[in-house]
Residue frames as a rotation matrix with the C-alpha (Angstrom) as fourth column:
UNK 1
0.961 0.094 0.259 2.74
0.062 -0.989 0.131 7.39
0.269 -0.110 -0.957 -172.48
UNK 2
0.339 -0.936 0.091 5.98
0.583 0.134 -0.801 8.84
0.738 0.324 0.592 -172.36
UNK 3
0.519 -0.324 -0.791 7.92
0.680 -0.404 0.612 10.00
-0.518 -0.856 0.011 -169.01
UNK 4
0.631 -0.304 0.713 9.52
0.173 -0.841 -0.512 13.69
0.756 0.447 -0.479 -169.79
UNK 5
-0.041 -0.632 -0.774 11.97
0.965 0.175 -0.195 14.19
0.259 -0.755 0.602 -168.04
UNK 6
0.800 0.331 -0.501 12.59
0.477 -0.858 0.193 17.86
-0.366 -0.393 -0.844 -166.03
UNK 7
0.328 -0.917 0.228 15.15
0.589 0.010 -0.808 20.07
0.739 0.399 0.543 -167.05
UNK 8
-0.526 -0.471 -0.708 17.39
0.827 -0.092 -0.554 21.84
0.196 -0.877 0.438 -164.88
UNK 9
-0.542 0.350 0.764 15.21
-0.167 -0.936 0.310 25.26
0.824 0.040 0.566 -164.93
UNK 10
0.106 0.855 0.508 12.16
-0.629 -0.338 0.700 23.67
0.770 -0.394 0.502 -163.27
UNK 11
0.249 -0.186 -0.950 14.08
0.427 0.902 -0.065 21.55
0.869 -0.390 0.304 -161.15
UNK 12
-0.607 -0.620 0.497 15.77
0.423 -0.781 -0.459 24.55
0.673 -0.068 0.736 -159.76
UNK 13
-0.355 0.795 0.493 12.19
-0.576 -0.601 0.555 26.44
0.737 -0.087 0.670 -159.13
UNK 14
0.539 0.728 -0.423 10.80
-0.041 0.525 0.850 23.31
0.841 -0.441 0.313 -157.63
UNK 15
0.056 -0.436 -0.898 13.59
0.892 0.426 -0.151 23.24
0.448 -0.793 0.412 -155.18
UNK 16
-0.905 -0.066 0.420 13.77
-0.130 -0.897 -0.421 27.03
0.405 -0.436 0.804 -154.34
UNK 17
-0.102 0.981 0.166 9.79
-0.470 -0.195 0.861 26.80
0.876 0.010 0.481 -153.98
UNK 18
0.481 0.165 -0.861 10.48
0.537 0.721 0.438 23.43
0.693 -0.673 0.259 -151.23
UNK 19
-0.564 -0.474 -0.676 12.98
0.748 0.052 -0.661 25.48
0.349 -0.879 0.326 -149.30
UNK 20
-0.901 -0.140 0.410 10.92
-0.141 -0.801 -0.582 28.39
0.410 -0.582 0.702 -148.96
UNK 21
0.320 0.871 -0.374 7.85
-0.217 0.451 0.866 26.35
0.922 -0.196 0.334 -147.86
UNK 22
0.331 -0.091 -0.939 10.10
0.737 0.646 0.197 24.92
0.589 -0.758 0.281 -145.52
UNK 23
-0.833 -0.550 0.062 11.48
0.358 -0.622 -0.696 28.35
0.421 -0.558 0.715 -143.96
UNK 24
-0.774 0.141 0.617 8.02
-0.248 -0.964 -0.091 29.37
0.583 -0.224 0.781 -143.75
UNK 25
0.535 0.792 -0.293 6.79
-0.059 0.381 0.923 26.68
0.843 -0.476 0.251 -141.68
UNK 26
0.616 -0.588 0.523 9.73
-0.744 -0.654 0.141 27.80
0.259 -0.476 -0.840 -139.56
UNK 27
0.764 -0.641 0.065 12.45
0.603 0.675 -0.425 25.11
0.229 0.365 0.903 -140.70
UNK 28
0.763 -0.637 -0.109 15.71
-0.391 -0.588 0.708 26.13
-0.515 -0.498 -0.698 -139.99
UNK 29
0.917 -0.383 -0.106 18.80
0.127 0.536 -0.835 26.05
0.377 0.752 0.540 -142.28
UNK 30
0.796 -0.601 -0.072 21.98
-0.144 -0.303 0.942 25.33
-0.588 -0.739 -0.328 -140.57
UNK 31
0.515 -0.741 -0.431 25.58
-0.764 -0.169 -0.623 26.06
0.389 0.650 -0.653 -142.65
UNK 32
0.892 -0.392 0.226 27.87
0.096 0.652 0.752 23.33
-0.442 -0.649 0.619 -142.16
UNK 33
0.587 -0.715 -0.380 31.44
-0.603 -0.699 0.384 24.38
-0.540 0.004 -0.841 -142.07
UNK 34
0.656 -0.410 -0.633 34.15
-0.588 0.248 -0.770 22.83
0.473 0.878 -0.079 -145.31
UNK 35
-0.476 -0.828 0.297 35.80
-0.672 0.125 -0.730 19.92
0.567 -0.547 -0.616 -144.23
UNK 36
-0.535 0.599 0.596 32.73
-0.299 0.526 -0.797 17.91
-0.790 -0.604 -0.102 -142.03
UNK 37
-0.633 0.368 -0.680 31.07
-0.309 0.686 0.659 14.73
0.709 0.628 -0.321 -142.54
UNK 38
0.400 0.676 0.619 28.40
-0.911 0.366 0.190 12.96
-0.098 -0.640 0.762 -141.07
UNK 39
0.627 -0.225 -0.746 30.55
0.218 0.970 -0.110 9.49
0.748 -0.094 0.657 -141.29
UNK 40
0.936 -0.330 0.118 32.16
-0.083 0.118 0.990 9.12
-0.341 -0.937 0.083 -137.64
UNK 41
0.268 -0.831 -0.488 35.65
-0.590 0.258 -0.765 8.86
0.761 0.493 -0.421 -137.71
UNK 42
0.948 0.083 -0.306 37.70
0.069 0.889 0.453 5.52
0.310 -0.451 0.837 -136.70
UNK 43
0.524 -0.794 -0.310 40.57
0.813 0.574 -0.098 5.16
0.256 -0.200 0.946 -134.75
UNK 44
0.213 -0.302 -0.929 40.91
0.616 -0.697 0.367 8.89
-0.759 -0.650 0.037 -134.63
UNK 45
-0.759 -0.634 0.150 40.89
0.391 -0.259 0.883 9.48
-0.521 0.729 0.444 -138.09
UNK 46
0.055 0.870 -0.491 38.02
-0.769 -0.277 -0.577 11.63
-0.637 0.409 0.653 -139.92
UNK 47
0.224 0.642 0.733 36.20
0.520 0.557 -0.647 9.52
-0.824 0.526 -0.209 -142.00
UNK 48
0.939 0.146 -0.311 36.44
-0.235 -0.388 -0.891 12.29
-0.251 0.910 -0.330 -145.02
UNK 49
-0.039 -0.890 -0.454 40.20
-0.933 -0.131 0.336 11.78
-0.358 0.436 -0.826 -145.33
UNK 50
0.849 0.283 -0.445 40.59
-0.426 0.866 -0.262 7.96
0.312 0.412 0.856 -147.57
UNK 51
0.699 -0.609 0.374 41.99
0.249 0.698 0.672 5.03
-0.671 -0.376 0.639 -145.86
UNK 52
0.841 -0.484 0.241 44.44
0.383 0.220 -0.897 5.62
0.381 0.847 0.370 -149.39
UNK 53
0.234 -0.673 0.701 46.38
0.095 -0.702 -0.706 8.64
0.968 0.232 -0.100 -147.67
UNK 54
0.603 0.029 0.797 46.10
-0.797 -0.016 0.604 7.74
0.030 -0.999 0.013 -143.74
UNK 55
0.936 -0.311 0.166 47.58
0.228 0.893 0.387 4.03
-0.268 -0.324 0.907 -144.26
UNK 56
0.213 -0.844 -0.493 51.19
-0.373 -0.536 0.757 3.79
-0.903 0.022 -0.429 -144.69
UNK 57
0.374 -0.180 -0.910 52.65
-0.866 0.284 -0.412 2.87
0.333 0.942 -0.050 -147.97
UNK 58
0.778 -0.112 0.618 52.52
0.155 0.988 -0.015 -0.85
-0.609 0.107 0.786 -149.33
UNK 59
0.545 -0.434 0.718 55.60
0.671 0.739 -0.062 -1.55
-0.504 0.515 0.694 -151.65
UNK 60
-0.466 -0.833 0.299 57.70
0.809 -0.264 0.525 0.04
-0.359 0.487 0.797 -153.90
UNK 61
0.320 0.947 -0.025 56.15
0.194 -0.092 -0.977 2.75
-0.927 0.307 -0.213 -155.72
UNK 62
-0.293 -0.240 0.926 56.30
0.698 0.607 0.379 3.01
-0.653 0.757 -0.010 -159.31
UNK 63
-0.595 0.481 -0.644 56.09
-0.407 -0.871 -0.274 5.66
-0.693 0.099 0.714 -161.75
UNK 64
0.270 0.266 0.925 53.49
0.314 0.884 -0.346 4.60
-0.910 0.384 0.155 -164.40
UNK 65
0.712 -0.307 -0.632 55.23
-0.641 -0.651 -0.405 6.03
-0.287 0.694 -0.661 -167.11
UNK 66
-0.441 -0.852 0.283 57.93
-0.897 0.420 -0.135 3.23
-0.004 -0.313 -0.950 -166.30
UNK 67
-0.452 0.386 0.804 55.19
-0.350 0.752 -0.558 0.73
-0.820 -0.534 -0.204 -166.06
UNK 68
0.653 0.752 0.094 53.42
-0.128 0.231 -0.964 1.25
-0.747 0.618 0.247 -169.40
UNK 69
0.490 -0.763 -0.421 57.05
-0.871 -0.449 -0.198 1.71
-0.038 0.464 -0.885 -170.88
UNK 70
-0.772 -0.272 0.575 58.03
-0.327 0.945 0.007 -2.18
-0.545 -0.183 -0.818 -169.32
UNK 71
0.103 0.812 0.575 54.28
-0.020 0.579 -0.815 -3.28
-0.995 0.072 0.076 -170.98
UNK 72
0.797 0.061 -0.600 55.25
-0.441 -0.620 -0.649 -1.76
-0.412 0.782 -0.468 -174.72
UNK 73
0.027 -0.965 -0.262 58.38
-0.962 -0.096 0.254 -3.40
-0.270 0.245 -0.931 -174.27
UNK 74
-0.473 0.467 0.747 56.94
-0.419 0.627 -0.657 -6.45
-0.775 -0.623 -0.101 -173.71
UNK 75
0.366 0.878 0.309 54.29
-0.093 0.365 -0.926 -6.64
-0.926 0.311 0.215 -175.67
UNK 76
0.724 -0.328 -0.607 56.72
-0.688 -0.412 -0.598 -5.64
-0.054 0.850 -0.523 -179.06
UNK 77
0.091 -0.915 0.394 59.39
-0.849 0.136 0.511 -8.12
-0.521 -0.381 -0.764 -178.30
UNK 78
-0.357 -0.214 -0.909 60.58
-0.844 0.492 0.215 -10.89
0.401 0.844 -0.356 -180.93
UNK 79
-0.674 -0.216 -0.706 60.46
-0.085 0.973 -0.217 -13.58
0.733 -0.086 -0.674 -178.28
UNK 80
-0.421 0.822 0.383 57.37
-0.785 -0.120 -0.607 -12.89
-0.453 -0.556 0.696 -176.34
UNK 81
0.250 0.606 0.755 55.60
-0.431 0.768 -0.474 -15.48
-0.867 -0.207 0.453 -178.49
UNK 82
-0.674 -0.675 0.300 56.79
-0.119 0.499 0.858 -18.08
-0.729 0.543 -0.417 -181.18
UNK 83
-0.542 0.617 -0.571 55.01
-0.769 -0.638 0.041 -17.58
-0.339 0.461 0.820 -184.68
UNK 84
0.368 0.889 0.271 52.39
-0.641 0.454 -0.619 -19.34
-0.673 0.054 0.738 -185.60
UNK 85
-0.637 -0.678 0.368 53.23
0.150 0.359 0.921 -22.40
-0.756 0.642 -0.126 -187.96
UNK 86
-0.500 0.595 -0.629 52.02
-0.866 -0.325 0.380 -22.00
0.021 0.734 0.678 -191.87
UNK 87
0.189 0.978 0.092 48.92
-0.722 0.202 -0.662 -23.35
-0.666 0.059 0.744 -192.89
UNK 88
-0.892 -0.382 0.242 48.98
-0.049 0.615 0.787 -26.44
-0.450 0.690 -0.567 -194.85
UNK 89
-0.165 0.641 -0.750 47.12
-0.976 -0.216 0.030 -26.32
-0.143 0.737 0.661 -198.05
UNK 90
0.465 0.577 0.672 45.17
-0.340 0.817 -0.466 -29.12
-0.817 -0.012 0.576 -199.09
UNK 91
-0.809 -0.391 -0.438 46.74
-0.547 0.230 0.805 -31.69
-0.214 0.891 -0.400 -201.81
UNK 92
0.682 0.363 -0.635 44.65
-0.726 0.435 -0.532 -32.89
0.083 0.824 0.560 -204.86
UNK 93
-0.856 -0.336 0.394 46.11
-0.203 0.917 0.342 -37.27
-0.476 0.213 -0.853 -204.68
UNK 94
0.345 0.599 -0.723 44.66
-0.875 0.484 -0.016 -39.16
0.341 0.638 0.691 -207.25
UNK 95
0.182 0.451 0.874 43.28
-0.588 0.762 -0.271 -42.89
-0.788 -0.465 0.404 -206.60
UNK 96
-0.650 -0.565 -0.508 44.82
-0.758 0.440 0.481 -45.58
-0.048 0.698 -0.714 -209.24
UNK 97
0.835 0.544 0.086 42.83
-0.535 0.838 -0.105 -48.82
-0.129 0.042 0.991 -210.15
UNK 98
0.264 -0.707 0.656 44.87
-0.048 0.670 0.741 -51.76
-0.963 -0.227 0.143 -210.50
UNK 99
0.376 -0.317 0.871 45.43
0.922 0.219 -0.319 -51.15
-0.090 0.923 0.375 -214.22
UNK 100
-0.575 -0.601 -0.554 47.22
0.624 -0.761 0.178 -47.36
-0.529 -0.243 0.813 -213.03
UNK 101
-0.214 0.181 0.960 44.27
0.098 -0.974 0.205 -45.02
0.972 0.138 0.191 -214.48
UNK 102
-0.908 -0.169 0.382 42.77
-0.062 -0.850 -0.523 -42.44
0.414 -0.499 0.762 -212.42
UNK 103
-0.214 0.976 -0.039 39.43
0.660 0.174 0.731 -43.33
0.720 0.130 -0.682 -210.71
UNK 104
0.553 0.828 -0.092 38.94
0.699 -0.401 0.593 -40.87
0.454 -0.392 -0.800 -208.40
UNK 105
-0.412 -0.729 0.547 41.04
0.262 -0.670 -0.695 -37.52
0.873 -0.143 0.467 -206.76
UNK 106
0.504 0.137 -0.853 41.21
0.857 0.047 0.514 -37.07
0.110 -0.990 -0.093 -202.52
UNK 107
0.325 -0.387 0.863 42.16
-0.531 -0.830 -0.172 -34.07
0.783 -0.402 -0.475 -200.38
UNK 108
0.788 -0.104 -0.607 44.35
0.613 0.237 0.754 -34.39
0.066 -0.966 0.250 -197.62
């Protein structure tokens, strides 16, 4: 048997239907103002804000325009990697008998 999923209609319904079960067993919905988390904040910093924009800058920064521009250069350059050498083609030698025919023809 195959699982159907729900689509968003009766997902919708089923969730209006839970909250108003839950108001009318006398649940309470409390707004919670834009801006608040439930993750504590450390050191004095809210949690919602990312460690990315509280720490101070590491290093240079860099536009990446400038970065993918140095990688292009790179990657196109003559002397980035020496070419491959050419394939050697097998050679057809022929095998001599001691009287100079031909008994038999190697590759190498």
């Amino acid at each position: 048997m195959k699982f159907k999923k729900p689509n968003k209609k009766s997902l919708r319904g089923r969730l209006s239907n839970d909250i108003e079960r839950f108001l009318q067993r006398g649940g309470e919905i409390t707004p919670v103002p834009k801006g608040l988390t439930g993750i504590e904040a450390k050191n004095g910093v809210p949690a919602a804000l990312p460690e990315l924009f509280t720490s101070p800058a590491k290093g240079k920064q860099q536009y990446l325009v400038d970065v993918v521009k140095r990688l292009d250069e790179r990657k196109h350059s003559k002397h980035s990697r020496p070419a491959p050498p050419p394939k050697r083609e097998p050679k057809k030698v022929a095998i001599y008998d001691d009287f100079g025919e031909v008994i038999r023809y190697e590759w190498q």
